[in-house]
Backbone as CSV, one residue per row, in Angstrom:
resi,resn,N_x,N_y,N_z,CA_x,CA_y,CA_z,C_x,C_y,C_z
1,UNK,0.849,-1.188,0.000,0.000,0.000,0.000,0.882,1.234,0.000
2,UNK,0.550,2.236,-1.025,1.599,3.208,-1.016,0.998,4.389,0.405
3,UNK,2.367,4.800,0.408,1.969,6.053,1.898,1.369,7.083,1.597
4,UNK,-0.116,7.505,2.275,-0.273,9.016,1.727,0.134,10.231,1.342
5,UNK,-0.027,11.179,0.440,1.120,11.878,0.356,0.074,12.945,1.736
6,UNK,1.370,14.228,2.352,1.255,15.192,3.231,-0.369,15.801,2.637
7,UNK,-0.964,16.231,1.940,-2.068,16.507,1.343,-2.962,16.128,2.192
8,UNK,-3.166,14.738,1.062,-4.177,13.619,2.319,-4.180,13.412,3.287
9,UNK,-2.842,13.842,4.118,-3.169,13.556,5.500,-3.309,14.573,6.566
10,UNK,-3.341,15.624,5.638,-3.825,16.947,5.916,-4.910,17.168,5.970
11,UNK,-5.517,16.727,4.766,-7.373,16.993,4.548,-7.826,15.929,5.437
12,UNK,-7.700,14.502,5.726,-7.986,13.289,6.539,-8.463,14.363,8.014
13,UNK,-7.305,14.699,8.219,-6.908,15.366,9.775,-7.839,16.348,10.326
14,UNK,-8.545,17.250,9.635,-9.905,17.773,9.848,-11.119,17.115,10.327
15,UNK,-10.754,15.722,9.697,-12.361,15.021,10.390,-11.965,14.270,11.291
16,UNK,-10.993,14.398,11.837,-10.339,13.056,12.370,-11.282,13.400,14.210
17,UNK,-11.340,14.388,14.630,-12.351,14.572,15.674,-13.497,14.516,15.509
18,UNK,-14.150,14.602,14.604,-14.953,13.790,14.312,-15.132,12.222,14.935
19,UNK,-14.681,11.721,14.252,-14.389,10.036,14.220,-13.479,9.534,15.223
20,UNK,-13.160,10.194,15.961,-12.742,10.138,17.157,-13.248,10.113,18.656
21,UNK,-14.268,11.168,18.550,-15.396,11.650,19.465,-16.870,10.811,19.368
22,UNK,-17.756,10.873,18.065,-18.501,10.448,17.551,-18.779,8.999,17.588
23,UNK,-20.058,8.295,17.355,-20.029,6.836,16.907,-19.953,7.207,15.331
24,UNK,-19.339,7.254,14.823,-19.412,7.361,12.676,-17.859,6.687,12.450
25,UNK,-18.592,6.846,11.454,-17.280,5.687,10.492,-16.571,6.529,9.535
26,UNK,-16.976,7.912,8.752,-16.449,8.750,7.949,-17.086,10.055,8.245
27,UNK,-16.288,11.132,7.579,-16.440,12.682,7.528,-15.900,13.575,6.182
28,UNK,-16.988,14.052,6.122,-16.004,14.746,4.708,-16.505,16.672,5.001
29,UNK,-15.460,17.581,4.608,-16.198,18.521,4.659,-16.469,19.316,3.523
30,UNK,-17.142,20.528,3.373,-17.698,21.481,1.961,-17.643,22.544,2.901
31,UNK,-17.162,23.451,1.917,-17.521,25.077,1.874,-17.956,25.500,0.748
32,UNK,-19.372,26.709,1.248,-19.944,26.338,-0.448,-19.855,28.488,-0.202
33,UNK,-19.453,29.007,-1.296,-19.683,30.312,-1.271,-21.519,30.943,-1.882
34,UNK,-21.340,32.187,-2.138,-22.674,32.521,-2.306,-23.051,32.360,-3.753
35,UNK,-22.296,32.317,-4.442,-22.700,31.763,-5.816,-22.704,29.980,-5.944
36,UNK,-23.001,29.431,-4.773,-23.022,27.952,-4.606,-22.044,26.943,-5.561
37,UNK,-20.480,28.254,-5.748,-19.470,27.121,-5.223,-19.294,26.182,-4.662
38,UNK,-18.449,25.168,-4.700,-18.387,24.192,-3.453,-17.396,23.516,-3.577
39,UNK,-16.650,23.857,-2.807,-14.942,23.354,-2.444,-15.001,22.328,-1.246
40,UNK,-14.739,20.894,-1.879,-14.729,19.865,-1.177,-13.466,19.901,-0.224
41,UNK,-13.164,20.312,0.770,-11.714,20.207,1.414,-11.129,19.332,2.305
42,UNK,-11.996,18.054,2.452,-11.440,17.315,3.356,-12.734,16.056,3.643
43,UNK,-12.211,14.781,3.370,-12.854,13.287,3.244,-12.099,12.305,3.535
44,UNK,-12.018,11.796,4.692,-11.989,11.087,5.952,-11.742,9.919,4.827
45,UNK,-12.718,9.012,3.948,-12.192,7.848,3.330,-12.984,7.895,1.829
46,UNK,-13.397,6.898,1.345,-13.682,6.924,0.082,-15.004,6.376,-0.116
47,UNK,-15.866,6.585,1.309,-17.308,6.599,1.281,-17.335,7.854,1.374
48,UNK,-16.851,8.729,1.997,-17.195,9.886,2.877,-17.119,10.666,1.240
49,UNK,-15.758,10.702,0.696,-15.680,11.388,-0.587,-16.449,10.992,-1.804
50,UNK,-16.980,9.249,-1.916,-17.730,9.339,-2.752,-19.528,10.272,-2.230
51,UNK,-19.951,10.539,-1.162,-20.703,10.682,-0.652,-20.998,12.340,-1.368
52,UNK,-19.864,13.429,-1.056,-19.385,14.248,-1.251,-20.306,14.844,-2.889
53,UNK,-19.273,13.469,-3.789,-19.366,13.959,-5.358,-20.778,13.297,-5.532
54,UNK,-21.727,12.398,-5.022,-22.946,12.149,-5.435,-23.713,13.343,-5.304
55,UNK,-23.830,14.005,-4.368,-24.323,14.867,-3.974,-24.237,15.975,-4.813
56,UNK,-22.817,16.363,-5.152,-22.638,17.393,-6.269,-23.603,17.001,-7.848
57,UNK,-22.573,15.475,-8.325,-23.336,15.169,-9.381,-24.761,15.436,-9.343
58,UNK,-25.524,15.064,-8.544,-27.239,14.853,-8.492,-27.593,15.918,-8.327
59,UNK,-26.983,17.378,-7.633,-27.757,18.620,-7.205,-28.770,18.353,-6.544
60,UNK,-28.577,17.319,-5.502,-29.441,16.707,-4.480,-29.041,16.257,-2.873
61,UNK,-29.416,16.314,-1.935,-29.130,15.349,-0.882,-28.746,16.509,0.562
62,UNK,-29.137,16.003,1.938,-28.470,16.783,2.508,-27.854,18.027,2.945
63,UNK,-26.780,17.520,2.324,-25.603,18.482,2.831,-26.348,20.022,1.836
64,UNK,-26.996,19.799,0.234,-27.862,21.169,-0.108,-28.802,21.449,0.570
65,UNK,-29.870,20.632,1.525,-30.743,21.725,2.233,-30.159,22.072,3.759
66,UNK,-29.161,20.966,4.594,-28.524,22.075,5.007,-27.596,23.268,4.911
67,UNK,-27.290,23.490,3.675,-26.415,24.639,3.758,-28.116,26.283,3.686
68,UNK,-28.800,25.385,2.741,-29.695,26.051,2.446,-30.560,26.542,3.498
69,UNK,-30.417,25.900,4.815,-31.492,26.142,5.826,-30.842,26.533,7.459
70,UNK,-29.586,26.216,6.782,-28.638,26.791,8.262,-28.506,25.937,9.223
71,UNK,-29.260,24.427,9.239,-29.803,24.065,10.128,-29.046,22.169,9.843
72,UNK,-28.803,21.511,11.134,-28.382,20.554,10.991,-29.562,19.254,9.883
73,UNK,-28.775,18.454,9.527,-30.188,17.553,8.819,-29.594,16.054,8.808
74,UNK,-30.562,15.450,9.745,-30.474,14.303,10.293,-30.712,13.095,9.331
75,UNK,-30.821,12.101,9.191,-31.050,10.373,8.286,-30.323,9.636,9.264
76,UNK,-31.540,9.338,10.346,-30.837,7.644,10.786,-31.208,7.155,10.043
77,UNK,-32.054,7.031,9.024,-32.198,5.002,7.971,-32.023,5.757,6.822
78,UNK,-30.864,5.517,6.048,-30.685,5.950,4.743,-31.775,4.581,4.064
79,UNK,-31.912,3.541,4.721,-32.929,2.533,4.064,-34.227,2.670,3.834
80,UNK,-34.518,4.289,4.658,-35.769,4.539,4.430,-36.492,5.329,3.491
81,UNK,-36.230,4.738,2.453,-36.815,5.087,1.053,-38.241,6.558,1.346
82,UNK,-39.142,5.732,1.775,-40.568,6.823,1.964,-39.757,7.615,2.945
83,UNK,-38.999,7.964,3.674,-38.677,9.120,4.766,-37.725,9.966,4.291
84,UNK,-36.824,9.945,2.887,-36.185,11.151,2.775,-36.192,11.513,1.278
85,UNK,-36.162,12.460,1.166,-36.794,13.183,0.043,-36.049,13.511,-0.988
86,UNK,-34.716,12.557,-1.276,-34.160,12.814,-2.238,-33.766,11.160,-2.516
87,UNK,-34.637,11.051,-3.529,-34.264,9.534,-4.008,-33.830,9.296,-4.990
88,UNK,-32.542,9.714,-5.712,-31.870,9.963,-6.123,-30.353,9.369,-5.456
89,UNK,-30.411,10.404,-4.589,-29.159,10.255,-3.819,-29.333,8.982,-2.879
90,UNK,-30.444,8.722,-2.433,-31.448,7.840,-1.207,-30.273,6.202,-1.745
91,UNK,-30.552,6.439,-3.230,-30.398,5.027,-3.828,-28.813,4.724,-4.035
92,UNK,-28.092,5.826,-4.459,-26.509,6.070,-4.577,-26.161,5.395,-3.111
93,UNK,-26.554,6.455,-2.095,-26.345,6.318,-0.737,-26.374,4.756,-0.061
94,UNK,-27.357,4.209,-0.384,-27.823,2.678,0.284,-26.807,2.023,-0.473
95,UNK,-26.423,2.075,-1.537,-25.769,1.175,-2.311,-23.971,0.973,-1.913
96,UNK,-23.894,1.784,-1.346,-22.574,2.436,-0.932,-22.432,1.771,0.965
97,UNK,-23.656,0.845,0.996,-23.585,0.625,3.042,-23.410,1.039,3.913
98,UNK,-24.212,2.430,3.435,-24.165,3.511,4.245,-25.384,3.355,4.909
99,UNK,-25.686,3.761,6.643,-26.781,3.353,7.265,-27.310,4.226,8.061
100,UNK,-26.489,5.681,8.413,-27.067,7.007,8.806,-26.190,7.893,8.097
101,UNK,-26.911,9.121,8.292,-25.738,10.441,7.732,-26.110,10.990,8.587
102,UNK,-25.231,12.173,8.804,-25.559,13.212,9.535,-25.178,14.319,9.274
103,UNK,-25.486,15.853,8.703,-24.954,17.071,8.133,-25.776,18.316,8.936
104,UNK,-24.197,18.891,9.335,-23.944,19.924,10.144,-23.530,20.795,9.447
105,UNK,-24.376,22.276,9.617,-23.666,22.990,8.917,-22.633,23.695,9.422
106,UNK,-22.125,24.432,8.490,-21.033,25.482,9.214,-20.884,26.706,9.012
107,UNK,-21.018,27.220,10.777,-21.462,29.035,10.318,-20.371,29.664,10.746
108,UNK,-20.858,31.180,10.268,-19.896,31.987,10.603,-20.441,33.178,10.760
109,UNK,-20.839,33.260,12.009,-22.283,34.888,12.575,-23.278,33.804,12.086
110,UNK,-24.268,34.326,11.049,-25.471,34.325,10.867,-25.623,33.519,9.335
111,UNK,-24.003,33.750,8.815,-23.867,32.434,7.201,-23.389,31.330,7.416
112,UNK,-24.151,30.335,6.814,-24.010,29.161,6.671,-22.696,29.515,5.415
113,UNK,-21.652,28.866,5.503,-20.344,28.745,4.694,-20.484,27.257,4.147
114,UNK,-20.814,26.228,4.667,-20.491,24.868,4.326,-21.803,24.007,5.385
115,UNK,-20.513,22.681,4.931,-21.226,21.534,5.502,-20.690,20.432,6.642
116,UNK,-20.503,20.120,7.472,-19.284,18.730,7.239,-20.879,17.470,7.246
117,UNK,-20.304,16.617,6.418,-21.639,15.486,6.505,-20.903,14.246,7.053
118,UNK,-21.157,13.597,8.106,-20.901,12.346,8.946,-22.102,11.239,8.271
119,UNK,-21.101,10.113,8.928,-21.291,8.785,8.036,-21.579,7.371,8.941
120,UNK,-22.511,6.697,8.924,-21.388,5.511,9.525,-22.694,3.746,9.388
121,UNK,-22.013,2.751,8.980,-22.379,1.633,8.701,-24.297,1.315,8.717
122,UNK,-24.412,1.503,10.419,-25.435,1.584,10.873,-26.310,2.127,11.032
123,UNK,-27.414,2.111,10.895,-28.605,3.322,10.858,-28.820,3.396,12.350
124,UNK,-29.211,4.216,12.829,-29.633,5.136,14.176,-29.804,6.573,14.701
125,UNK,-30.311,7.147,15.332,-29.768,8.630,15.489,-28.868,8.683,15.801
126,UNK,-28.396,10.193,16.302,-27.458,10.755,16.931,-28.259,10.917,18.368
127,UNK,-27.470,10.575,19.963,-28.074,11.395,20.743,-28.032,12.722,20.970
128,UNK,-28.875,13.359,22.080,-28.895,14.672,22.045,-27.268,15.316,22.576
129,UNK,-26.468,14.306,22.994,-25.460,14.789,23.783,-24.174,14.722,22.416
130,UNK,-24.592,13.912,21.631,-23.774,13.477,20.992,-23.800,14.530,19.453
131,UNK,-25.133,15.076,19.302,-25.015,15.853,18.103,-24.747,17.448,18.763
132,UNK,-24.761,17.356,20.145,-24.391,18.815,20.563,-22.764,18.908,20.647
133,UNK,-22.005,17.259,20.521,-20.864,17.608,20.201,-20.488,17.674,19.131
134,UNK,-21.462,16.875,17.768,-20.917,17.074,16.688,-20.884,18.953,16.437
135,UNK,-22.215,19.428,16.687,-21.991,20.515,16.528,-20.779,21.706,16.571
136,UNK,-20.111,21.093,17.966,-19.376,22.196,18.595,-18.154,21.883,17.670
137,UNK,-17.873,20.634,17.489,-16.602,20.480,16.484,-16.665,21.057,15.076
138,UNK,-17.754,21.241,14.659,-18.093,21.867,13.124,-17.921,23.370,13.389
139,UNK,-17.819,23.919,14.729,-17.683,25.214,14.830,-16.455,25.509,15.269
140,UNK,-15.480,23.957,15.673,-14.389,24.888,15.552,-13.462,24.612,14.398
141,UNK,-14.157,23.606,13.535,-13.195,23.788,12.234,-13.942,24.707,11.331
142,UNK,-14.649,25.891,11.625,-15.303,25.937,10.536,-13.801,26.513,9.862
143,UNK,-13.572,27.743,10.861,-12.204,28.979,10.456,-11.476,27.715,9.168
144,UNK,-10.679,26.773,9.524,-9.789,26.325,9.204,-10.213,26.210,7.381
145,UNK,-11.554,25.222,7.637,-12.360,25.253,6.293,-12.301,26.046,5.460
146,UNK,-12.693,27.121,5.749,-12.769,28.451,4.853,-11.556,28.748,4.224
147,UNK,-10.543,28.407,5.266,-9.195,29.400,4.497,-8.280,27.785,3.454
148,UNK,-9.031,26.781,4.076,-8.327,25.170,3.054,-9.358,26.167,1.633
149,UNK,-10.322,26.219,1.777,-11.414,26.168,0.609,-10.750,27.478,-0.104
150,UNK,-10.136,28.445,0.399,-9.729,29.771,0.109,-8.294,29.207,-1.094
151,UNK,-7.552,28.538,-0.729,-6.553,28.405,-1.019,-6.671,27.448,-1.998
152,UNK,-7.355,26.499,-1.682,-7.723,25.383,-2.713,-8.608,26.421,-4.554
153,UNK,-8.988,27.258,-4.010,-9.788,28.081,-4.801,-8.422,29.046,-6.151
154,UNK,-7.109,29.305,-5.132,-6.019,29.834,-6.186,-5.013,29.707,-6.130
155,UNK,-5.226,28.050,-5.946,-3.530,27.282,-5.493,-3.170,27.098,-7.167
156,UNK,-2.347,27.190,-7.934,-2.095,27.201,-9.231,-1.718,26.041,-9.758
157,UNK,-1.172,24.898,-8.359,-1.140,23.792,-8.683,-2.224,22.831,-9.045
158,UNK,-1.952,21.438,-9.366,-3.583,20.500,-9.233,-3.009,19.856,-8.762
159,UNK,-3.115,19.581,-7.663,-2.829,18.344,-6.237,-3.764,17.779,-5.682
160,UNK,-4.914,17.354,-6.415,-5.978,17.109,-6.165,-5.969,15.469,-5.805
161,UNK,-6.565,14.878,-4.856,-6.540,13.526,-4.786,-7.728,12.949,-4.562
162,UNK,-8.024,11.123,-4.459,-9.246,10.914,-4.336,-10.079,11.237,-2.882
163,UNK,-9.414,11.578,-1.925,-10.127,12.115,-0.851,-10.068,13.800,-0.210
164,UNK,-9.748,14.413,-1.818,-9.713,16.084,-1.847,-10.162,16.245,-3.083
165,UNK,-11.519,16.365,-3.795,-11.658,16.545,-4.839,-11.088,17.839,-4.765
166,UNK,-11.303,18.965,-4.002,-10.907,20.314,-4.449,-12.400,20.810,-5.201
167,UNK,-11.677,22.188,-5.642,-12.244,23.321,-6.705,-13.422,22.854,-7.678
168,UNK,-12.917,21.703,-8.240,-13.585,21.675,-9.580,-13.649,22.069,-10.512
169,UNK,-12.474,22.718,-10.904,-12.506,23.962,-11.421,-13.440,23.550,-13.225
170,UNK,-12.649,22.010,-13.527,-13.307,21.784,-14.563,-14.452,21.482,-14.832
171,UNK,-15.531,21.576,-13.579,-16.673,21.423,-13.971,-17.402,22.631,-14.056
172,UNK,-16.808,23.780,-13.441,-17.344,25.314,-13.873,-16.532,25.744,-14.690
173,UNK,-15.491,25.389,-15.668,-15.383,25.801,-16.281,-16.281,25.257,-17.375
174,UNK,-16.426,23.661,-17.442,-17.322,23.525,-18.536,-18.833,23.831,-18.547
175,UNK,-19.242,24.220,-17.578,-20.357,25.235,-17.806,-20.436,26.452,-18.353
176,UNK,-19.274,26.993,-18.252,-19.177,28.325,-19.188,-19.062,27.721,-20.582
177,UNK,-18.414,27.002,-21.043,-18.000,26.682,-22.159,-19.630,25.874,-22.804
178,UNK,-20.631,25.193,-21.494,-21.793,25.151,-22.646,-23.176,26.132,-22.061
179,UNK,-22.701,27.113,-21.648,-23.734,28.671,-21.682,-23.421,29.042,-23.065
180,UNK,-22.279,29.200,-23.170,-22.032,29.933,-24.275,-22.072,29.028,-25.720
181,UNK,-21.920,27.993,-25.776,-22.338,26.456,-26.599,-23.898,26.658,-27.136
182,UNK,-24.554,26.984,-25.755,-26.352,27.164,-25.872,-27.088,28.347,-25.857
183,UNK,-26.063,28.928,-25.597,-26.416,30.806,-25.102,-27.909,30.486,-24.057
184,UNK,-27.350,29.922,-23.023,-28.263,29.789,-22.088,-27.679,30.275,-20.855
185,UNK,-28.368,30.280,-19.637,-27.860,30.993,-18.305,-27.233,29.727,-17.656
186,UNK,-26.176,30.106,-16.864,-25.714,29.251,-15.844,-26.064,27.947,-15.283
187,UNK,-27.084,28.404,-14.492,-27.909,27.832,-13.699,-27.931,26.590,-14.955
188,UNK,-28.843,26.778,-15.696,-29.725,25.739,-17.037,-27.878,24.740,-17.258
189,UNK,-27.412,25.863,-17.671,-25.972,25.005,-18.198,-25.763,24.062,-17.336
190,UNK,-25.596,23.756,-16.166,-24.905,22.915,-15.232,-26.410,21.948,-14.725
191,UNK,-27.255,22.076,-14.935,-28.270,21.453,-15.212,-28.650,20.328,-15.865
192,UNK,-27.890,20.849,-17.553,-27.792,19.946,-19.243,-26.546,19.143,-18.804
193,UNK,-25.562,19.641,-17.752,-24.142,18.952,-17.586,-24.666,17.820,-16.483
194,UNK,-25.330,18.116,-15.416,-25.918,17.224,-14.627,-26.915,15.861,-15.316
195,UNK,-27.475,16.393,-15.608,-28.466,15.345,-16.966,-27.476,14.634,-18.226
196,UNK,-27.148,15.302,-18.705,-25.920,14.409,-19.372,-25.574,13.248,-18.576
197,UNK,-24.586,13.771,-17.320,-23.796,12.710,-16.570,-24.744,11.199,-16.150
198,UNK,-26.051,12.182,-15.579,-26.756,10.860,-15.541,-27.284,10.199,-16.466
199,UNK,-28.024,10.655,-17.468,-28.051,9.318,-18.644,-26.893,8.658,-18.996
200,UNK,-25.673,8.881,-18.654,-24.646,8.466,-19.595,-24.140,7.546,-18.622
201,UNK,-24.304,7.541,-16.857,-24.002,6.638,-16.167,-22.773,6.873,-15.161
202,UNK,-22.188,8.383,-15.405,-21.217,8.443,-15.292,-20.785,9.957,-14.256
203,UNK,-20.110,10.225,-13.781,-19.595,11.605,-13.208,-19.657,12.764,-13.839
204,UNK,-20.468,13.664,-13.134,-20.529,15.097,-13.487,-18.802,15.944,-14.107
205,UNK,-18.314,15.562,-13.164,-16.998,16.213,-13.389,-15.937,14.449,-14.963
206,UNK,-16.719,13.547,-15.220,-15.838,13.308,-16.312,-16.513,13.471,-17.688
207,UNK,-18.088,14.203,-17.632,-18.617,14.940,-18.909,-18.047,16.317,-18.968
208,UNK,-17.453,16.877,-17.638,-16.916,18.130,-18.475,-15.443,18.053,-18.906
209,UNK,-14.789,16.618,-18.260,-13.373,16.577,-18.745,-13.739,16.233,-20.490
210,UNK,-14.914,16.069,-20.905,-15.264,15.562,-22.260,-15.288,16.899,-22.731
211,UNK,-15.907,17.860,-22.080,-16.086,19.544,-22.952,-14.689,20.300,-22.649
212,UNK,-13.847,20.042,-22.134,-13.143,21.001,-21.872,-11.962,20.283,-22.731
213,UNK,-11.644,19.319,-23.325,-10.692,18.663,-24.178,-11.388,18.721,-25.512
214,UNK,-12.933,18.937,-25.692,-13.545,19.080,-27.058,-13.767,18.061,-27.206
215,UNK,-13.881,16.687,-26.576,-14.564,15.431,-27.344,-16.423,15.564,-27.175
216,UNK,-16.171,16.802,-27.042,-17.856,16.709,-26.350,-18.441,18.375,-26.792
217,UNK,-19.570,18.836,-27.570,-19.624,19.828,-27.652,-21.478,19.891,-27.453
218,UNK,-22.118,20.453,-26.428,-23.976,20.420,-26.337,-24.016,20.885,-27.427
219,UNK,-23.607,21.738,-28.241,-24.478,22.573,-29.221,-24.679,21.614,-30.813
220,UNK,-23.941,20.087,-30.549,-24.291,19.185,-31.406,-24.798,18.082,-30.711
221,UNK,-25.947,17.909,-29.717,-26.723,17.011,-29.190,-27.828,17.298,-29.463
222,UNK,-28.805,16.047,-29.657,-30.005,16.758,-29.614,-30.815,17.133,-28.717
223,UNK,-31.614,18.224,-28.960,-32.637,18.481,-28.253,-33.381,17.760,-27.110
């Protein structure tokens, strides 16, 4: 098994109180800015990070209505199909033996900045003692978050690994590249890029490595 490089065990090291403190099995965190950026900066293992990019791919799950609502958002039974409202992700999620989540947001005053979303085998709640500590730990990494997500945002390198997606940069960039493909708005663009990925079976971010190399252009698909 090769050794992590300093990176990974940098981004790891953020959740590691988490999973230390907690009953969970993984942690990953997000900082999402006000144009609903979202800089993945740190995933505990390779549930936690695939957890992460489903969520992005689908424009579903979680960790978006808590950032959206400020407010923590609970799933003891990811098995419970009729009880959570994104089945989509519901089905990614189960498939993956995942058996609760848990997403905390992360503030700063009165803005929600991010997410961290907890993980772990078994379905159950959190107790009340136990999500008042997840809480307090999401508030004291939020600082750290912000300034990984800051840097990750105009580090010039790509040191990106499988448990730091990072930036993304190539998946907003290939939204510009099919606004302007469709002369459509933003929003719609990353929409047609989301829908793509899923008929095709595949990752949001490897249909835009298809537009941003040109093997891939919307404005010759059909309708």
């Amino acid at each position: 098994m090769s050794k992590p490089s300093e990176q990974s065990a940098n981004t790891a090291e953020l959740c590691m109180p988490f999973i230390e403190l907690l009953p969970i099995s993984g942690a990953a965190v997000s900082v999402v800015d006000q144009r609903g950026l979202q800089v993945s900066v740190a995933a505990s293992d390779d549930v936690a990070a695939r957890l992460e990019e489903l969520q992005f791919d689908l424009g579903e799950g979680p960790q978006f209505d808590c950032v959206r609502s400020g407010k923590p958002v609970l799933v003891s039974d990811v098995n419970d199909a009729l009880g959570i409202p994104w089945p989509m992700f519901q089905r990614g999620a189960s498939s993956l033996a995942v058996g609760a989540i848990f997403t905390l947001p992360l503030r700063m005053g009165a803005v929600t900045v991010g997410a961290v979303t907890l993980h772990r085998e078994r379905p159950g709640p959190l107790t009340g003692q136990e999500l008042l500590e997840a809480t307090t730990l999401a508030a004291a990494i939020t600082g750290v978050a912000v300034e990984r997500a800051f840097h990750a945002i105009y580090r010039d390198e790509d040191d990106e690994t499988v448990h730091h997606p990072g930036i993304r940069r190539d998946v907003h960039q290939a939204t510009g590249m099919i606004l302007v493909q469709l002369d459509i708005s933003a929003t719609e663009a990353f929409a047609r890029l989301q829908a793509r990925a899923f008929s095709m079976g595949t990752s949001v971010q490897a249909v835009a490595l298809d537009v941003l190399e040109h093997r891939l252009d919307f404005s010759d698909l059909p309708d």
